[in-house]
Every structure is written in structure tokens, then in C-alpha cells.
ZABA-28115 format. One record per residue: residue number from 0; residue in three letters; x, y, z of N, C-alpha, C in turn. Coordinates in nm, 3 decimals, m for minus. Example, Ala and Ser with C-alpha at 12.3 -4.5 7.8 and 13.67 -1.06 7.14 Angstrom:
REM ZABA-28115
n,res,n_east,n_north,n_up,ca_east,ca_north,ca_up,c_east,c_north,c_up
0,ALA,1.319,m0.569,0.780,1.230,m0.450,0.780,1.320,m0.330,0.780 .
1,SER,1.285,m0.225,0.708,1.367,m0.106,0.714,1.290,0.003,0.787 .
END
This chain:
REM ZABA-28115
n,res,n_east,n_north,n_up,ca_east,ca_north,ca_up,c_east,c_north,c_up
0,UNK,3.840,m2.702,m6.524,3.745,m2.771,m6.442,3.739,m2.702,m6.306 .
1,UNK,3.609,m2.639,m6.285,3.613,m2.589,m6.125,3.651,m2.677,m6.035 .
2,UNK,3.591,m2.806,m6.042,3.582,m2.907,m5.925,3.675,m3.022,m5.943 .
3,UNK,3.736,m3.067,m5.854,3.843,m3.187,m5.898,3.776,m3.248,m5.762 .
4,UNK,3.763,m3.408,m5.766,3.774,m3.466,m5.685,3.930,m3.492,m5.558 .
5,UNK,3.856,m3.485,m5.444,3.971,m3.474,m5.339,4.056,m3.594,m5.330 .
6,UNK,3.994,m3.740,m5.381,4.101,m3.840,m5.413,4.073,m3.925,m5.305 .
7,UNK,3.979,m3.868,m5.189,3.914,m3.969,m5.069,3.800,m4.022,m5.120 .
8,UNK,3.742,m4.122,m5.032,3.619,m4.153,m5.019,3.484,m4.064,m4.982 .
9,UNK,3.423,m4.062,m5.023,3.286,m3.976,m4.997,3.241,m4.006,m4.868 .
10,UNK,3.218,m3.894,m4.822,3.215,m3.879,m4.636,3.024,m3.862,m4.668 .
11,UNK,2.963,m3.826,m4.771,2.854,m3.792,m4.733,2.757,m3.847,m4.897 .
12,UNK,2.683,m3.905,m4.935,2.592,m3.927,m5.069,2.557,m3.811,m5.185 .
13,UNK,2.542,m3.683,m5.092,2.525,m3.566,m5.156,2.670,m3.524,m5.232 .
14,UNK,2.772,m3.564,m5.214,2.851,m3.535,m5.298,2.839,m3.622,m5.451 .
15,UNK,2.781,m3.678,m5.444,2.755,m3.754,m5.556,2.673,m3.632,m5.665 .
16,UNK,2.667,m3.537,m5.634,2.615,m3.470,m5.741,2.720,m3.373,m5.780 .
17,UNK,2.822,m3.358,m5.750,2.952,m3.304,m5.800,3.015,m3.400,m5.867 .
18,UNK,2.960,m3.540,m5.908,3.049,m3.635,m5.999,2.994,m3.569,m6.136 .
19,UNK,3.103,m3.545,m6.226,3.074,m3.523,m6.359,2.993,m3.635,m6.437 .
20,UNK,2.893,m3.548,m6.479,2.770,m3.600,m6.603,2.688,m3.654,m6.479 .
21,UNK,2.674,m3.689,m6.345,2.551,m3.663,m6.299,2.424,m3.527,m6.283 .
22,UNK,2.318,m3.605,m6.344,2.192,m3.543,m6.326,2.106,m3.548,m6.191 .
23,UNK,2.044,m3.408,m6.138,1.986,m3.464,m6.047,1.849,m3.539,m6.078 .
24,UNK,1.789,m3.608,m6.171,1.733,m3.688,m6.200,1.802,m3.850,m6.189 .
25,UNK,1.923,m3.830,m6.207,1.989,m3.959,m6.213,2.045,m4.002,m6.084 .
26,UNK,2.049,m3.873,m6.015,2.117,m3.917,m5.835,2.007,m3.890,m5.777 .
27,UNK,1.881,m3.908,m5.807,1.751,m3.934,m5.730,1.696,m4.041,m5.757 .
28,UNK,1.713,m4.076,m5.866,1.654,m4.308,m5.895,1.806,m4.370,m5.856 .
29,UNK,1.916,m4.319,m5.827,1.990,m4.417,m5.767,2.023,m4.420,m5.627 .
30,UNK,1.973,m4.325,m5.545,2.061,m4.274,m5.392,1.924,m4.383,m5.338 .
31,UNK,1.839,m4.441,m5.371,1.817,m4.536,m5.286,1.857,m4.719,m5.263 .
32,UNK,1.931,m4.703,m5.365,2.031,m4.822,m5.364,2.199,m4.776,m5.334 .
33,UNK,2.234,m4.671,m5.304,2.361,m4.661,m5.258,2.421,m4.642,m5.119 .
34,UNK,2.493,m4.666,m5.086,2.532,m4.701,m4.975,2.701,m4.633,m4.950 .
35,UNK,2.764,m4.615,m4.800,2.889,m4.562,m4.788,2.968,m4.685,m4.720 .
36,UNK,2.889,m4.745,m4.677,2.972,m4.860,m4.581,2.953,m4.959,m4.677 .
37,UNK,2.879,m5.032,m4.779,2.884,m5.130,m4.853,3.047,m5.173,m4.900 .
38,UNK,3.109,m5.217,m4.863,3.269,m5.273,m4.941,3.280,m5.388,m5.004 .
39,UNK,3.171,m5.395,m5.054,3.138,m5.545,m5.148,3.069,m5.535,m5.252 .
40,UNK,3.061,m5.623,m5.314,2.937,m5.655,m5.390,2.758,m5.702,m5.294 .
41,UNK,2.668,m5.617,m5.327,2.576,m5.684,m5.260,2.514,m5.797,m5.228 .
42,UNK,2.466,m5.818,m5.187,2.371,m5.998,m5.144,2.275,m6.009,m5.247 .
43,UNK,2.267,m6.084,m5.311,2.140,m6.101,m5.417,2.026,m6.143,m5.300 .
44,UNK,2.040,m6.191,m5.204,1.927,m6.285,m5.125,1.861,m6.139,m5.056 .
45,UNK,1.933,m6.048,m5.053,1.915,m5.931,m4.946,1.892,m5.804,m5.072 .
46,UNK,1.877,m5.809,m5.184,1.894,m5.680,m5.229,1.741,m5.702,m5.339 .
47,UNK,1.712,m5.588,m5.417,1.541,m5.530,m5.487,1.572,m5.648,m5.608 .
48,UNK,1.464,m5.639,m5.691,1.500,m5.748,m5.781,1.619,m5.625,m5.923 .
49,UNK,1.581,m5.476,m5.905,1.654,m5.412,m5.954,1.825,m5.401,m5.977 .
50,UNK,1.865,m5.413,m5.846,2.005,m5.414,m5.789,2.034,m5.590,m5.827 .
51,UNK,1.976,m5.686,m5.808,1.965,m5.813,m5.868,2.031,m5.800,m5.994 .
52,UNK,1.939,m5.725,m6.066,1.986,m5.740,m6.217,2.083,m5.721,m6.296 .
53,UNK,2.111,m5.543,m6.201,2.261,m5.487,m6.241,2.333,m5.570,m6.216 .
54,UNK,2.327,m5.675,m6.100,2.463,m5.772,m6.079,2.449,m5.848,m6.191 .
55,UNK,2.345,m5.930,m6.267,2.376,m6.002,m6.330,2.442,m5.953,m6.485 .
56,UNK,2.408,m5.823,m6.488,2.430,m5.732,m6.632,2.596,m5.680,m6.615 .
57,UNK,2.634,m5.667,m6.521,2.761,m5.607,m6.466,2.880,m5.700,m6.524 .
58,UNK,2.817,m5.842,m6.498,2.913,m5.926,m6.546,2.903,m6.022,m6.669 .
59,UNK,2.745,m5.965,m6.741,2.748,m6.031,m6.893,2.820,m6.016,m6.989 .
60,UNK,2.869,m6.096,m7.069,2.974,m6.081,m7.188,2.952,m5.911,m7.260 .
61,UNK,3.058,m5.891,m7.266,3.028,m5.755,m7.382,2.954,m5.655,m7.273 .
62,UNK,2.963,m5.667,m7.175,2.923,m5.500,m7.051,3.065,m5.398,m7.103 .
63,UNK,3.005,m5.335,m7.012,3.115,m5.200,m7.057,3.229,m5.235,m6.914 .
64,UNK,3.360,m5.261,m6.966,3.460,m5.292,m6.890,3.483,m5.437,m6.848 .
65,UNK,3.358,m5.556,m6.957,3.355,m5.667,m6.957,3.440,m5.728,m6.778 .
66,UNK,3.444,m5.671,m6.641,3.471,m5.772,m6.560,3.587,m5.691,m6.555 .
67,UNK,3.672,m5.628,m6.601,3.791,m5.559,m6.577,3.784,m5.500,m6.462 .
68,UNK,3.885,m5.575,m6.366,3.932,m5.503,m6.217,4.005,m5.393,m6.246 .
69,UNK,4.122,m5.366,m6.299,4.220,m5.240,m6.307,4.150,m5.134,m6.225 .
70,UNK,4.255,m5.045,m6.277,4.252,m4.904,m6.232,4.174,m4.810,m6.351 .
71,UNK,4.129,m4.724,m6.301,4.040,m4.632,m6.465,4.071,m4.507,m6.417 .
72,UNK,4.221,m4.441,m6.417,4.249,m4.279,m6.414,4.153,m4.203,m6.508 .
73,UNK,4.160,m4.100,m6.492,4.081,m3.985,m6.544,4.182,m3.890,m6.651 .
74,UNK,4.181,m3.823,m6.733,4.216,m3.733,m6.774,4.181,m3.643,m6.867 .
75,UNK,4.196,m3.488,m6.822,4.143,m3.371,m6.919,4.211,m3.315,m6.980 .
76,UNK,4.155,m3.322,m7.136,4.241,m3.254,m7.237,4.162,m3.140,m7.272 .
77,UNK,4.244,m3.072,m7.294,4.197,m2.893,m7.323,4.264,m2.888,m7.488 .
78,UNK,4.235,m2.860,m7.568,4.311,m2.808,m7.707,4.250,m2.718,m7.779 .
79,UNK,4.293,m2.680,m7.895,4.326,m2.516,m7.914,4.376,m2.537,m8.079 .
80,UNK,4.325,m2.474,m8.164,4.357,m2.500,m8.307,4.322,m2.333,m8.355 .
81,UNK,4.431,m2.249,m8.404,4.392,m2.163,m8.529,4.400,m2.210,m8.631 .
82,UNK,4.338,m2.122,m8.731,4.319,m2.147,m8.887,4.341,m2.009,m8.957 .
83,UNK,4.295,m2.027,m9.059,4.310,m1.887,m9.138,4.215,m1.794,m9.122 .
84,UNK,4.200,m1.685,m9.111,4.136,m1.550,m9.080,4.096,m1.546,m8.948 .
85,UNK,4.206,m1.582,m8.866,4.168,m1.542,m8.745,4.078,m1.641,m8.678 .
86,UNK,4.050,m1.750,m8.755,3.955,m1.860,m8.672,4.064,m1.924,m8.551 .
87,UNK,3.939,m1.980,m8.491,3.989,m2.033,m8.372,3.899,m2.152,m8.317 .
88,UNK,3.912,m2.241,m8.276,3.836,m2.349,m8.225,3.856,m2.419,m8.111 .
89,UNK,3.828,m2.419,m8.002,3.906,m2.475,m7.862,3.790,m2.598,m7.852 .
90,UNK,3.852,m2.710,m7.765,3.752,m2.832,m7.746,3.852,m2.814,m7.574 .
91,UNK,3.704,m2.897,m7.511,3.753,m2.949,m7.372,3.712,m3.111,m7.350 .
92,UNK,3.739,m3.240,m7.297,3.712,m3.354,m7.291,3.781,m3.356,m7.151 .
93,UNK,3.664,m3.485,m7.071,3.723,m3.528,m6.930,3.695,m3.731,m7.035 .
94,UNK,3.814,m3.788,m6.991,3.782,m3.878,m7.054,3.813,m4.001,m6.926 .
95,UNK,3.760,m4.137,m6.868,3.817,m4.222,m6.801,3.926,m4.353,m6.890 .
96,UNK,3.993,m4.376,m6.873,4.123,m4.444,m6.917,4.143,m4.583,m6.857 .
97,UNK,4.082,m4.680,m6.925,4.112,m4.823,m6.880,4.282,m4.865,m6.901 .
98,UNK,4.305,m4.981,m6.815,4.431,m5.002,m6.874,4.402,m5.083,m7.037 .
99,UNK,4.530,m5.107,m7.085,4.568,m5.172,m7.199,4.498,m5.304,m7.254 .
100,UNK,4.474,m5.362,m7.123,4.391,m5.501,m7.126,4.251,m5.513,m7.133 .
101,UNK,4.190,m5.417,m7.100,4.059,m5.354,m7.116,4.012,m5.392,m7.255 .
102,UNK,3.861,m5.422,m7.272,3.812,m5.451,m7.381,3.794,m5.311,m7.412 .
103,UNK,3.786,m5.171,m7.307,3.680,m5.071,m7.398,3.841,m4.959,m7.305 .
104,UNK,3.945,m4.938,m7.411,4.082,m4.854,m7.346,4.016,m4.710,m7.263 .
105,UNK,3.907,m4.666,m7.340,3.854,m4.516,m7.259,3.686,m4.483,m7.307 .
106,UNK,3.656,m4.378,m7.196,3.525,m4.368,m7.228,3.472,m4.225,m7.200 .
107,UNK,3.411,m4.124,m7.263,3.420,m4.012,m7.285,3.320,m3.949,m7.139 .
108,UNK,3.367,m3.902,m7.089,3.299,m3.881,m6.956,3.244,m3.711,m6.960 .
109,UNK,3.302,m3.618,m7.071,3.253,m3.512,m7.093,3.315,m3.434,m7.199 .
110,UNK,3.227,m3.370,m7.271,3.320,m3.306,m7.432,3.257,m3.177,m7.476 .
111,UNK,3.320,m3.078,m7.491,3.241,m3.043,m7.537,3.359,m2.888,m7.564 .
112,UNK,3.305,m2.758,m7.628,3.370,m2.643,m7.699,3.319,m2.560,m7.735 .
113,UNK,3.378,m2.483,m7.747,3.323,m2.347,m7.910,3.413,m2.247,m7.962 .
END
């Protein structure tokens, strides 16, 4: 992986396009609902009817991470398989890692090989 996150908070929005599996299609319909000083959940009374919704979807039964506070470490596996005549097959995966209590334990954040 060229890029590892520094483990701080984002000093600036434009780094948001060094998060793995962002598109800049996808950090251009969201950078107008994001924010650096927000340390909450937003105001429904104060926010688009869009950002509205995600709140209410965020916490419907069966979302992805169903409401789970924990922690979600990261980790990259690199592996490596020969075979016979000289074959060879390498895979790379960045995967996020819920804890144990988690309805959904991990979620594939990037995969891929040749």
C-alpha cells in the first residue's frame, strides 16, 4: 500500500480522496454534507431532507454495523500460492474488522491480484 493513513484527524476535506475505494465522483456528491468540526450526530431540524434520511437508515434494523459503537481496525493481507509448473498466484485485500459482537465481523474494503 503506498498510502497509510497518519492515524490523526483530517486537517483538510481534500484528503478524503486518499481514503481507499473513494471515487472522485463519490467525494463530489458527498463534500457538501461533510464537515471537520461536526463531533456529533447532526440536527435533523438543521440538516437537507438527504442527510435526514441517512440518519434514519443509519440506525434501521439490519444497516451495515446495525448501531455498533466499537472500534473497526483495518487490516492488509498480502498472500502468495505456487502450484505446479511454475504457477503462481498472489491476491492483495484491505479489509475493516468489526469486533466480535458485530452483526457484520468484516467488510472488504479492497481486493484484488494477478
Amino acid at each position: 500500500m503506498e498510502f497509510s493513513p497518519p492515524g490523526t484527524a483530517f486537517s483538510d476535506l481534500a484528503e478524503l480522496q486518499d481514503v481507499l475505494g473513494m471515487t472522485p465522483g463519490l467525494l463530489h456528491a458527498m463534500l457538501p454534507y461533510m464537515s471537520l468540526y461536526q463531533t456529533d450526530d447532526p440536527d435533523p431540524a438543521l440538516s437537507s431532507p438527504l442527510v435526514c434520511r441517512a440518519l434514519e437508515l443509519v440506525n434501521a434494523p439490519g444497516a451495515l454495523h446495525d448501531g455498533y459503537q466499537g472500534s473497526f481496525p483495518t487490516a492488509e493481507i498480502e498472500a502468495e500460492a505456487a502450484g505446479p509448473g511454475r504457477a503462481m498466484i498472489r491476491r492483495h485485500g484491505v479489509f475493516s474488522l468489526a469486533g466480535t459482537d458485530s452483526p457484520h465481523p468484516y467488510s472488504v474494503m479492497q481486493f484484488g491480484g494477478g
